[in-house]
Structures are given as C-alpha cells and as structure tokens.
N, C-alpha and C positions, 0 to 999 in steps of 0.2 A: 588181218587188216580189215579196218570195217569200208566196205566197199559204197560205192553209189547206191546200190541196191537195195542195201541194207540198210543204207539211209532213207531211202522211199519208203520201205516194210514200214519201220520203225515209225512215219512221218503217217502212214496211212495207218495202219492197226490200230482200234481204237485204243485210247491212252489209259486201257485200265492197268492200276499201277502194278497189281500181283497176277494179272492175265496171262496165260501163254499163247501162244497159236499153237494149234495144230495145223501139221504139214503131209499132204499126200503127194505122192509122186504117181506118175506113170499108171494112173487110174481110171482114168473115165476119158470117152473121146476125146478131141478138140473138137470145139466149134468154132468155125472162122465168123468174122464179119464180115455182115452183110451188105455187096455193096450197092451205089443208089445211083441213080441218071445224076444225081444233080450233084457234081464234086463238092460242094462247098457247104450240102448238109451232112449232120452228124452221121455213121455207120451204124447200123443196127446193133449191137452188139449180142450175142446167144449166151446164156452160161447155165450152170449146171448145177449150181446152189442147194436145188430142194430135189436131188435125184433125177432131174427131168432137165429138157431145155424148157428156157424160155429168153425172153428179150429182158436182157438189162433192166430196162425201164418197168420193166412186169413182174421183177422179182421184191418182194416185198422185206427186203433186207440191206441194209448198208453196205454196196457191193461194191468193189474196183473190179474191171477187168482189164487187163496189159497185155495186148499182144506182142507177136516179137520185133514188129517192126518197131515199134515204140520203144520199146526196152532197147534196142538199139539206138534209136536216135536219143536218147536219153546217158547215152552211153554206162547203161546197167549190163553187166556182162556177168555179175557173178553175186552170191548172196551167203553175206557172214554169219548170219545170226537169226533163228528163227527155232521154234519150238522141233525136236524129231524125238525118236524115240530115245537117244540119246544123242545127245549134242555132240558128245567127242567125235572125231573123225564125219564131222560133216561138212564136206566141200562142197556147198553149192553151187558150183560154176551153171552158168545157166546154159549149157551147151544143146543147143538144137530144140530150143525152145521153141512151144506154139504160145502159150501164152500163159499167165498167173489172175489167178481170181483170189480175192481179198474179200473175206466177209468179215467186216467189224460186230463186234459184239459177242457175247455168249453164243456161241455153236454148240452146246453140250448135248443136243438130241441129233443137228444134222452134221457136224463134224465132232464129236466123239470127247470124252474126255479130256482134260488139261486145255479146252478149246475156250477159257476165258472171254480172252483180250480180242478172237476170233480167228480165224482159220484159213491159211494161206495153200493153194495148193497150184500144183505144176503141172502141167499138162506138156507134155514133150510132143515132137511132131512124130507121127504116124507114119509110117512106111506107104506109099502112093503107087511106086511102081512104076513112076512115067519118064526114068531112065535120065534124072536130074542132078545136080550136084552145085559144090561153092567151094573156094576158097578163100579165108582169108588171111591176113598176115595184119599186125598191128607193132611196129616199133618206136619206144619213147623215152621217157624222163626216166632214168638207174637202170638204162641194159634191159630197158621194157622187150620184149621179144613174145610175142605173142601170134599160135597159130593156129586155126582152126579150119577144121575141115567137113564138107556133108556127102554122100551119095547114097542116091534110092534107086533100086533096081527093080525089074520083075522077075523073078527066077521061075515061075510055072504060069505066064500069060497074065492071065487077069486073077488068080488063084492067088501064090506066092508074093510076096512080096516084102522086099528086103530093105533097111535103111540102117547106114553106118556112119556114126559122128567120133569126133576126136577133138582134145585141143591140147596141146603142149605150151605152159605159161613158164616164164623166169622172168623175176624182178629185184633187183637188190634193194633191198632194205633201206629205210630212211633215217633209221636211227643208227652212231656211230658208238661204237664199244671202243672205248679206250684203259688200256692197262693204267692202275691208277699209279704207278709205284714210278713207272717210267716217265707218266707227264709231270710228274711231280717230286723229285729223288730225292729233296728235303723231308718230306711226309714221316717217316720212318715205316712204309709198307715198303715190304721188296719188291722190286723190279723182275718181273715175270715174264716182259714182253719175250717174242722167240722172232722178233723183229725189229730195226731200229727206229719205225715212225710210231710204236706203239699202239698202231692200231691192231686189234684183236677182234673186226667182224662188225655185220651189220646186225638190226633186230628189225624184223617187219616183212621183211624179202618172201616172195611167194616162187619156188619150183614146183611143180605139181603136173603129171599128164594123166588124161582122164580119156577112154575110149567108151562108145555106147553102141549098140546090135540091136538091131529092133526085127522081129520080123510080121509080117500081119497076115494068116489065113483065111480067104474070104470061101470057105468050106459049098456056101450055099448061100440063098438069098438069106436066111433065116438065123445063122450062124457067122460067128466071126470068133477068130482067136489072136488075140497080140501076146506078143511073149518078146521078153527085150531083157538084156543083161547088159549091165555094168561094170566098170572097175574104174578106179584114181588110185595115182601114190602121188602120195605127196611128199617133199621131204622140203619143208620150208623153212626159215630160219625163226626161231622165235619168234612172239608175239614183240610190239614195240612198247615197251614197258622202260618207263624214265621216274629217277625219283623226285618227288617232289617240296617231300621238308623230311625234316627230325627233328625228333624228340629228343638231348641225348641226357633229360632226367628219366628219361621213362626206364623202367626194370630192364626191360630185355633191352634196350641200349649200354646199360652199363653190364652187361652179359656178352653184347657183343663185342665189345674191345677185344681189339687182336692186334699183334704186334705189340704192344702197348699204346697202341693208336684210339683214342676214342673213338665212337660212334656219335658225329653230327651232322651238321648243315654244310663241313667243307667237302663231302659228298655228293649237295648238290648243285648239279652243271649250271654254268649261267647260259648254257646253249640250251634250250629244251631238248636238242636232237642230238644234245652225248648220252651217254650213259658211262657210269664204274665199275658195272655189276661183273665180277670174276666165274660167278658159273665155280666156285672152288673154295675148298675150308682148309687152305691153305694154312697149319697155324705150326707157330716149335713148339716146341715141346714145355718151353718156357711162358708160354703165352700166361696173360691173364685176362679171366679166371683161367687159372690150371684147366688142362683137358680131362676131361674124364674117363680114369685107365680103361673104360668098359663100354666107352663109345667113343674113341679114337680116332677113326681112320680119317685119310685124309681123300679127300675127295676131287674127282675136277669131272662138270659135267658137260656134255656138247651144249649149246645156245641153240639146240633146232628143234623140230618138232618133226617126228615122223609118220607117217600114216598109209595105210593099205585098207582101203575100202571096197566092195563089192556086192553087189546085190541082184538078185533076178525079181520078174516080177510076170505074171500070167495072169491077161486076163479074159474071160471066156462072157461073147454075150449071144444069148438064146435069144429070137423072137416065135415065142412059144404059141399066138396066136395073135389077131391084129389088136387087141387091146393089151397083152401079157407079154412079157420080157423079165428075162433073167439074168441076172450078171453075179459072176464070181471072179473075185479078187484076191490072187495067191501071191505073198511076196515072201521071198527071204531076203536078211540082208547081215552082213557082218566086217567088222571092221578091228583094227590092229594098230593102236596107236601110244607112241612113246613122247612124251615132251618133260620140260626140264624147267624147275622155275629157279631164279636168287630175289628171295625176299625182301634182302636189306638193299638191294639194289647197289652195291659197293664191293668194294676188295676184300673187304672185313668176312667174319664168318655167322650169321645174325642166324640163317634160313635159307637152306637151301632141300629144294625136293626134285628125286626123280620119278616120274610116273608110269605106271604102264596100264595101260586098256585095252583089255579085249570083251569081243561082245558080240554077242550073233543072235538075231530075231526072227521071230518068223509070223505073220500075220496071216489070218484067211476071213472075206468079208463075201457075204452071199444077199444078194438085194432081189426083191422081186417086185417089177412095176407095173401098176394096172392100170386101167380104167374101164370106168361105171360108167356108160353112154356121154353123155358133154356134159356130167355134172360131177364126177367124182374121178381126180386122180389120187392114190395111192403108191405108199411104198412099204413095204413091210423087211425084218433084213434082221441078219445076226453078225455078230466081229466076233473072232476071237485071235488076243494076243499071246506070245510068249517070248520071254526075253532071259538072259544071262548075261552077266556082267561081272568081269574080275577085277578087280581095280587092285593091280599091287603097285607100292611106293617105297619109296627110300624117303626118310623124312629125317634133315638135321637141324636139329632146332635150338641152339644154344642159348637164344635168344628168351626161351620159356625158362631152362636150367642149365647150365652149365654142362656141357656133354650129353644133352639129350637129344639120342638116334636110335632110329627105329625103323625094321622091316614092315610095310606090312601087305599081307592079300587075300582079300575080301571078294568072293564072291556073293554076286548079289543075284538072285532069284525072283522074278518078276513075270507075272499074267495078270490077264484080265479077259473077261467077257463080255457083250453085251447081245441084246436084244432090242430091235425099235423100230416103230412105227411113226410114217406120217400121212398126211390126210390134205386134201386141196378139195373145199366142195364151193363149187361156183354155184352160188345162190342165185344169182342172176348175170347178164353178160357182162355186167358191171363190177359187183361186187362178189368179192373171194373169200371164205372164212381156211386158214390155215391154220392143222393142231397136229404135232407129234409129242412122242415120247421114246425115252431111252431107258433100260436101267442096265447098270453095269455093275458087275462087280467084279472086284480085285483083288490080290496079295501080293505082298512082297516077302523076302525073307533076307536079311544081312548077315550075314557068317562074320564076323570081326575076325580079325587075326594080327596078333603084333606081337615081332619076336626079336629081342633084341640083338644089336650087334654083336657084341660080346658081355656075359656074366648075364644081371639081371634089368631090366627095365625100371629105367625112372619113372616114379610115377602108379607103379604096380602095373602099365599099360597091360603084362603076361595076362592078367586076368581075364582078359578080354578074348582070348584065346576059346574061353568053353562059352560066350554069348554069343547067342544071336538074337537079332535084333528083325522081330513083326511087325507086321502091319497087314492088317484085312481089314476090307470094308464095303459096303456097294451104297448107293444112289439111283435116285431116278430123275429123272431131267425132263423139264416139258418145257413146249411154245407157244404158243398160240397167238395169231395175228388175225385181223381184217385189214384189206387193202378194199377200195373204192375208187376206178375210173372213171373217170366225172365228163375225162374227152380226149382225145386223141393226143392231150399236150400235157394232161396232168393225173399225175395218180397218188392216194397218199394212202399213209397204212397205220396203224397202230399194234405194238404187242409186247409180249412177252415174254420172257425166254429164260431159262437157268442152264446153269454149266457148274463144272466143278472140279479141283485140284486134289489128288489124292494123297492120304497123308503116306506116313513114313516113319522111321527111325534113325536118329540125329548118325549123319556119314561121316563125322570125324571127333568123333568124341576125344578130350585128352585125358581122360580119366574115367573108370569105368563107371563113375554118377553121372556122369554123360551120355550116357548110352539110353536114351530118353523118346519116345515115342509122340507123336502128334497127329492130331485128326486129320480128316480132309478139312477143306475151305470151300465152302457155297457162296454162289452168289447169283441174286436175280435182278433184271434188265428189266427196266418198262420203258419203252422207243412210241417216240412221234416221227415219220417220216414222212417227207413230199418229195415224188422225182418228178421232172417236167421239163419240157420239152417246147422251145418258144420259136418263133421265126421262120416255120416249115422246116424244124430241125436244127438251124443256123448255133441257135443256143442250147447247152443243158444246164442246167442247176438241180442238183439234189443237195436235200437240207432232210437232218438227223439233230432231234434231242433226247437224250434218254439222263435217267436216272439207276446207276448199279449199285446195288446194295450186298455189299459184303457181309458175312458172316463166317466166324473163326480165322480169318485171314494168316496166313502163315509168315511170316517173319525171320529172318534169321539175325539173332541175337549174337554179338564180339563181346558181351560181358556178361554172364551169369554167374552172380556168387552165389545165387538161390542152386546151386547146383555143385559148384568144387571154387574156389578159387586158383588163379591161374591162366590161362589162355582158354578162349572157348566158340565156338563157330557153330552155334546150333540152331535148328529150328523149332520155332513155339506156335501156338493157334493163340494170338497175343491179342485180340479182339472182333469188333464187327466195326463197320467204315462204311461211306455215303461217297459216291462222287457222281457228279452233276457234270453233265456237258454238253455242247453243242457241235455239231462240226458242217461244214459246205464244201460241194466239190462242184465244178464250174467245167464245162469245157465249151468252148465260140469256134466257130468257122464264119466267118462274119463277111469273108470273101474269099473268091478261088484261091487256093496256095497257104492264105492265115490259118494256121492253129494254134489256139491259146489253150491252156489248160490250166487248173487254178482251185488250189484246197487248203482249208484251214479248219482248227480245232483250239477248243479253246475247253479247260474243266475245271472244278472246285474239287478237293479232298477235303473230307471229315471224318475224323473215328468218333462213334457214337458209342464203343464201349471198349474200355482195354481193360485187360487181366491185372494181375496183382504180379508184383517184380516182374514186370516186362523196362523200367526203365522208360517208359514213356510218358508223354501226358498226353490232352484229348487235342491240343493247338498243334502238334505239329502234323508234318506228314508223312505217308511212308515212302519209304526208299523207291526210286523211279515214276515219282507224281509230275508228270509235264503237263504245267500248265496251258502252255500255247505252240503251236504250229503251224507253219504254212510253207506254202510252196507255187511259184508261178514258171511256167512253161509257156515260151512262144517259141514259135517255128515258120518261116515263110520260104516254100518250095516255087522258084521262080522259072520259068521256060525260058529256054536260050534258044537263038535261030538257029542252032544245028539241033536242034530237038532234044540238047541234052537239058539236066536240070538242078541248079545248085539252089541248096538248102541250110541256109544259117539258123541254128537255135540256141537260144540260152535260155537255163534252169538256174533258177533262186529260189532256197530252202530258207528256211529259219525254223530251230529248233531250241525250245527253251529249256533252264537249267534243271538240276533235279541232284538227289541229296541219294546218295550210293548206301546210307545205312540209316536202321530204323531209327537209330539216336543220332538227331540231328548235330552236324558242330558242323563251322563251316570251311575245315579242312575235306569232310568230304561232298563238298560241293561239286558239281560240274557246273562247270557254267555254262551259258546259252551260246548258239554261235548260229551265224550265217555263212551260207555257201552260194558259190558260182559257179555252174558247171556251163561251157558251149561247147558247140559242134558247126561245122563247117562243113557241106558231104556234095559230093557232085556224083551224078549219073550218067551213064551214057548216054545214048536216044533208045538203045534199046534193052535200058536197065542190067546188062551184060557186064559191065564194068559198076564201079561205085568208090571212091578216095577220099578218107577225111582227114580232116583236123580237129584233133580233142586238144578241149583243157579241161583239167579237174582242177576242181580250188583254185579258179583263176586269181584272184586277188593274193593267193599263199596266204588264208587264216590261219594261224595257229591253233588249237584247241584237243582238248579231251573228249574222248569217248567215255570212259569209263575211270572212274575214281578208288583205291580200297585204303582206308583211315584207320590205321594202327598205331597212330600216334603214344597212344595211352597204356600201350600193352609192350610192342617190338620195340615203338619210337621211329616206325618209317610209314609216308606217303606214298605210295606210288601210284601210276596210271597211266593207260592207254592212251598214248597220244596220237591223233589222226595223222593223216598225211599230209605232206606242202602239196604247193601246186605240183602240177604233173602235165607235163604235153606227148602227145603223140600222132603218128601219122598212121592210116588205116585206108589200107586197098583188099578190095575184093571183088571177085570175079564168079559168074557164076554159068555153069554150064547148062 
C-alpha cells in the first residue's frame, strides 16, 4: 500500500529521475528541537547531515527534518517505498520514531552509494529511563484495527536503560477479487468459486506486528552504548494490482487463451476496485495452445505476501578527548520473504510467478570526529558492506511460449567498501568552505540457476545453470560547498557534489544472450541555495536550484532484439541526461496556534546523449521524470477554557504524471493526481489523553501509483492502484 508517508518522501526527495535514496536506521543520536520563549517563532531545528550537529538553517544542504510529532499530525504512520539494502521485506512502519532527515541531492560522499536522488534516514527514540510510556489504538475504514505501544525504564539508575515499542496493524484490502467464471457462467471459464457470492479475497490489506528493544548504557561521561533489535512479520495480502487494458493482437495474448476463451478487454473491470486475477493455470488438458507435456502442472497460488524480518544494530560512541570522538556503527539484518504475482491479471493462464527471498547483511561503519581550535571540523571514517541474497521462483509463462515453466535460485553475492573524508574550515565567523570525499568499491556476483519442471527447458534456459553473472567496480565521490551568513535571517551557499549507482548484471535474463553486464551511472549536482529566516523567526523559506548531469544512466529496457528476440527486462547504460530544477520549502507561524507549511518543485529532463538500439530518441523522457509538485499544510491548535486543546489540519499534495518505461507510449502513463488528507486531535489539559479524527483521501480520488505496459509483448496493463478515502478514529494515552 503506498502510505501517506511515502507520499511525502516521494514529494520531498529531489525528483532525480534514476536517483535512489539511501536509508539509515537506528544510527546516530536524535536531536530534538529547540524550544523558544516566544510560541509562535519557528523551533530550532538540530540535524546531523555532515557527521556533526548543527541548526537546520546552518547546514549548507537541501534538508527536511520531521519530527514525530509532525509525522503524526500529518497522519504519516508508516513508509512504503524508499532505497534499503534491499527492498524486499521492508516494513517501514514508523514505530517509535524521533524523527526523519531528508537530504535532497547527491549524498555520495556523506551518505554512501546508490545515494542519488538523496538520502533519508530514521532516527528512532532512544531509551531515557524516566519510567514513561503510551498507548494507542486507532480504528477505521476495512476493519482498520490498529495498536501501538511505548515504555522506557531505568533498569541500573541512571546507567541502564531500557525502551520497548510494538504495533500490531490489520486492514482489509481495497481491492475485491472475484472469481471470473461464477460472475459470469456464460463466459465459457469454469466456475471455481468455493463460495456462492464469488468472492475469492481482497488485494492491498496489511496484517503485520512488529516489536522493537532498545537498550542505552551510559558506561561514563565519555562512553555510551545503544544496542536495539528488531523483528516484523508480516503476512499481508497482496499488493492492489487491477488490469488495466489488453492487447488481445499481441503474441503472448493469443498464447494466453485457455478454455477457449480469448484473452481481451472483457477482463477489464468497469469498477477500478475489481480484479479477475485467479492466482492459478487452471487449464484441460484440451486447452488451446495445447499444454506442454514438460511443463504441465497445474498451479494455484495464495494472493498474500509473507515476511519475517529482523535485524540488531550497535552503536558505540567514545569521547576520546574534548575536541575527538569516535563512533562505531555495527548492524545485522535479515529477512524471509514469499509473495506471489498473476500477470495477465484474469482467470486465464498468461503468467503467473511464485517468489521466494531470502537475504541477510551485515554492515560495520567507524567515523572519527575532530576539531582544530574554531576553525576546522573534521570527519574521517570507513563502511564496510556484505550481503546474500537467494532469490528462488517458480515462473509460468505461457504467455512468452506455450508451456513455458521454470525453477529458479539464484544466489546473489554482494559487498562493498569504502573510505571518506570531510572537512568544514570556517574562514571566517561568516563564511564556511565544505569539501569531502568517498571512494568505494564493490562486487557483485549472480549464480543463475534454471531448472526445469519436467524434461528440458524452453528456450535452452538449462544453460544458465554453469553462468555467473559479475560485476566489480569502484568510484570516488566528492563536494564541495561555500556557504556565506550575511545575518542572523539569511544564509546561502553554493556546491558541488557527485554520487553514484553501481552497475550489475541483467536479473532476469530469458535467454542466456541476456545474461549482459552494465556499468555504474555517475552523476554531478551544481546547487544555488538560500535558507532564511524573516519576522523574528515567524517565517522560513528555503529556495534550492541545481543543475544534475547524468552520465551512463541505467535504464531498464521491455524490448531488446539487439539481444534475443522474445520477452526481455534488462538493464542498459543507455546514455548521459541534464535535468534542471528549482524547488521551495516555506514554513509560517504567523500567530500563536497557526502553522503553515508549504513546498514545491518544479524540473526539465534532457538526454544529451543515448546509445545505439536503446529504442529511444533525445525528445523524450526517462521513466519517473516528475515535472511538478507541491504540497500545503495548515494546522491551528486552539485553547479551550478547560485547558484542554483542539487541533484541526488539512494536507494538500499534488503530484504530477510520469511515464513507467523508458519507451514512452501512453498506456504507461500515470497520471498526476491530488490529495486531501485532515486531522481533527483534541488534548487533554494535561497532554495525558489525545482523540482524533482522520481522513485520508478525503474527496475519494481515484488514481495510480505505479504503471507496468506490456501491451506489445503479454498484451496486459496493469497497476497499482491507491487507496479511496479512508476514515478513522484515534485515542491515546500517555503515561
């Protein structure tokens, strides 16, 4: 489900198109904000951007910071989608959050490889020891049942100290699965239901409980240790996946007929929030095309997604002298997850795949922080990563050939290192010069494995069996800025900065000329930025232009005949690319109770040079170019004569369209759409209680998240479709 939250990421992170973020957890202190006599100026805000604290306003970088009271009143609870070490089995739920820091731009020297588009990280709350706690409870729109819990102890005085969070989530799904044979007993598909209303389950529904242990040892003045471990399972129901056209000239359309039933458009729902999809290759034996004696079987798979996650993390910090500090940063984390797709989104038997993933990492990051009397801070520091990943599947593809199924498991072999320095020399009390560096380097290694179900493999896939598939490579990444405080309300800066995507070798080859290697992807950032500060605080506006200049950009290509013909999902370094943009972030306290909050971006894409058979030309764009976005937040916290205090706010997003593959057509479009979210919250007098009213997607827009256009190949549309409105009621209590 792509959540609230993950709409703000997406809405904040700058909008480079082949960017990722990287994401840290449970790393570096929190620092809270700071507060001020005069309610109605802005809060200091502290973050942690360039290894150091410093003020928001003083960091010479495109920063968001979110605390958690925000992220609640914003009703962000949970976050779908954001760069990890790998993606599968990542539950975001934002439980017992201090707060997120968002740095737009190329991070590649201060947050680390794949750190594009810029760098989101999570700062969890710390164990305090002052013998506190919370409940909440949230129930709403599909059997919302939502609960969550806090307590911090001291277990040895002022030494020990211990903090335990939980939430337990279930949501039924927004999408309805209906057997297609029983809503329809003319059709000539059979009637499969094991019920008489036909309905066969929701898609989108979230079960998931997640527990968190945090403990903190305050050893000595000079020492400190946090150490915290994790666990979620999730067992949720499918992603909400609805089709959206067909093709029924295209190849694997007329591959798919089963029963004798064509494959077309009376597949697709006039309800956006049906679905057909069987989850099964139900087919006789008589079918057409005939089945093939050597990949048969018949299949039915569950509609859920399962997952077991878990991770510890330790982190150790010396003050080794009053200018010297040390921090080491030890994490493991591993995860176990099964999900299940139907491609053709119907009864029929087009595509259907079962998954499995497993994967466990372990990272160790060592920083050392100084300073040279008042003119030089420093950080100097090494990462090192290692990962494994197995990725086995069941893959039925009829839709490619006639009876084409396939085992496969692939383990995938994955490190990397680095090394890096930065540097802060304050020239004067005014002006700052900032310069680091990174260099990292990597390997991968892919094992291919593909065995057939029965006899031999269509396609020669067996061959794939003795390849593996390399990649090594390193980089070095630098920044450099000046920033200039001209007076207590304005600061602006200029710089820098490179980051970079590490290549690979093609993860789903359908033939073993596929099995094709690709570079990294560079790219360098040149930023004009002003933050400032108007009205004794009352106002902020920060304003960001930069220009990112791609180089080898990676691509993932649905058609390569330069390669096998046939079905194909690979990735290429398909050129270099220019995009321009501007963006503003606004926040007003303008009087006691008002907060406004208020940000938008606006860019151009250009490719300035594409390869040869990429299927492109230099006019279009790449896949996830958002031109424009914005977002406005108000809030007015009012005093009632019993001292308690209600709090109405409403959030307006708008997010523009953007084209899901590198060869534009405008089946895979998404289109743009706007949102409504408000909140209603009342408090006690003495903040002891708290009861709200949410709406998500108050107006019920309809709209996509995510597009995938196989029209020309399977002959099916499909895509993530968001969620309607949603209401809910939320009490909580806090001890």
């Amino acid at each position: 489900m792509y959540t609230p939250i993950a709409r703000t990421i997406s809405r904040i992170l700058r909008p480079s198109v082949l960017g990722s973020a990287a994401i840290a957890c449970f790393a570096m202190p929190a620092i809270a904000q700071t507060p001020d006599s005069d309610d109605a100026s802005l809060a200091e805000v502290v973050v942690t951007a360039q290894f150091r604290e410093q003020k928001l306003q003083d960091t010479p970088i495109a920063i968001t910071a979110v605390n958690a009271e925000m992220l609640e009143s914003r009703n962000q609870t949970s976050l779908a989608t954001v760069y990890y070490s790998s993606l599968t089995g990542a539950n975001f739920d934002l439980l017992d959050l201090d707060r997120v820091e968002i740095a737009r731009g190329p991070q590649g020297v201060l947050g680390g490889r794949n750190s594009e588009g810029g760098s989101i990280k999570l700062y969890s709350q710390k164990p305090k020891g002052d013998d506190t706690g919370s409940v909440r409870a949230t129930y709403g729109s599909r059997n919302l049942l939502d609960i969550r819990a806090t307590g911090d102890f001291a277990l040895i005085g002022d030494v020990l100290n211990m903090r335990v969070s939980g939430v337990s989530r279930k949501q039924d799904g927004y999408v309805s699965r209906y057997d297609y044979g029983c809503v329809f007993p003319a059709s000539g598909v059979p009637n499969n239901a094991q019920q008489g209303d036909c309905f066969l389950g929701h898609e989108g529904g979230k079960d998931y409980t997640a527990g968190r242990a945090a403990f903190r040892w305050l050893a000595s003045d000079t020492f400190e240790a946090n150490l915290s471990f994790d666990l979620t399972v999730d067992n949720s129901e499918t992603a909400a996946i609805v089709l959206q056209d067909v093709n029924p000239a295209a190849g694997g359309a007329l591959f798919t007929n089963t029963f004798g039933v064509p494959y077309n458009d009376n597949f697709v729902p006039s309800n956006r929030f049906i679905s057909y999809a069987s989850f099964a290759s139900l087919r006789p034996q008589n079918a057409f095309p005939p089945l093939n004696p050597l990949a048969g079987s018949t299949i039915s798979l569950p509609a859920t997604t399962d997952t077991k996650v878990w991770g510890t993390n330790l982190t150790l910090d010396w003050r080794l002298a009053e200018t010297l500090a040390l921090k080491s940063i030890t994490a493991y984390r591993e995860f176990d997850s099964r999900w299940t797709e139907d491609n053709d989104v119907s009864p029929l038997s087009g595509s259907l795949g079962s998954e499995h993933m497993i994967n466990h990492s372990f990272s160790q990051e060592l920083r050392l922080n100084g300073t040279i009397g008042t003119l030089i801070d420093y950080t100097v520091g090494g990462y090192y990563f290692d990962q494994t990943t197995t990725y086995q599947t069941h893959q039925f593809l009829p839709y490619a050939l006639p009876g084409f199924e396939f085992l496969g498991d692939d383990p995938v072999v994955a490190s990397s290192y680095a090394g890096f320095a930065n540097i802060s020399w304050h020239i004067t009390s005014a002006l700052t010069f900032d310069a680091g560096v990174r260099y990292t380097k990597e390997k991968k290694d892919y094992h291919y494995s593909r065995n057939p179900v029965g006899g031999s493999l269509t396609l020669g896939l067996d061959v794939l069996n003795s390849t593996v598939g390399h990649y090594e490579g390193d980089n070095v990444d630098y920044r450099a800025n000046v920033n200039y405080r001209w007076n207590e309300q304005l600061m602006t800066y200029a710089s820098v900065s490179t980051a970079f995507k590490g290549g690979g070798t093609n993860a789903r080859p359908f033939s073993p000329l596929q099995v094709v290697p690709f570079n990294k992807e560079e790219l360098t950032a040149y930023e004009l930025g002003a933050k400032a500060d108007f009205f004794d605080r009352r106002l902020r506006v920060n304003v960001a232009g930069f220009i990112n200049k791609f180089k080898d950009i990676q691509l993932t290509l649905l058609s390569c005949p330069q390669l096998s013909p046939g079905p194909c999902a690979a990735t290429f370094n398909a050129g270099d690319a220019d995009i321009k943009g501007v963006e503003v972030e606004i926040e007003a306290h303008p009087i006691d109770g008002l907060t406004i909050d208020a940000s938008a971006s606006s860019l151009d894409f250009e490719y300035t040079r594409l390869g040869a058979n990429t299927g492109l030309t230099l006019g279009q764009e790449a896949p996830g170019t958002i031109k424009s976005k914005w977002s406005l937040g108000v809030q007015y916290e009012a005093g009632l004569a019993s001292g308690a205090s209600i709090t109405p706010r409403v959030d307006v997003s708008y997010q523009g369209g953007f084209n899901t593959n590198a060869v534009f057509a405008p089946s895979n479009r998404v289109d743009s759409y706007e949102m409504v979210n408000a909140r209603l919250t009342w408090k006690s007098p003495n903040d002891s209680w708290e009861v709200a009213a949410i709406a998500l997607n108050l107006f019920d827009k309809e709209y996509f998240v995510s597009n995938f256009d196989l029209l020309t190949s399977s002959g099916a549309q499909y895509g993530l479709i968001g969620a309607p409105r949603e209401y809910s009621v939320q009490v909580k209590k806090k001890f």
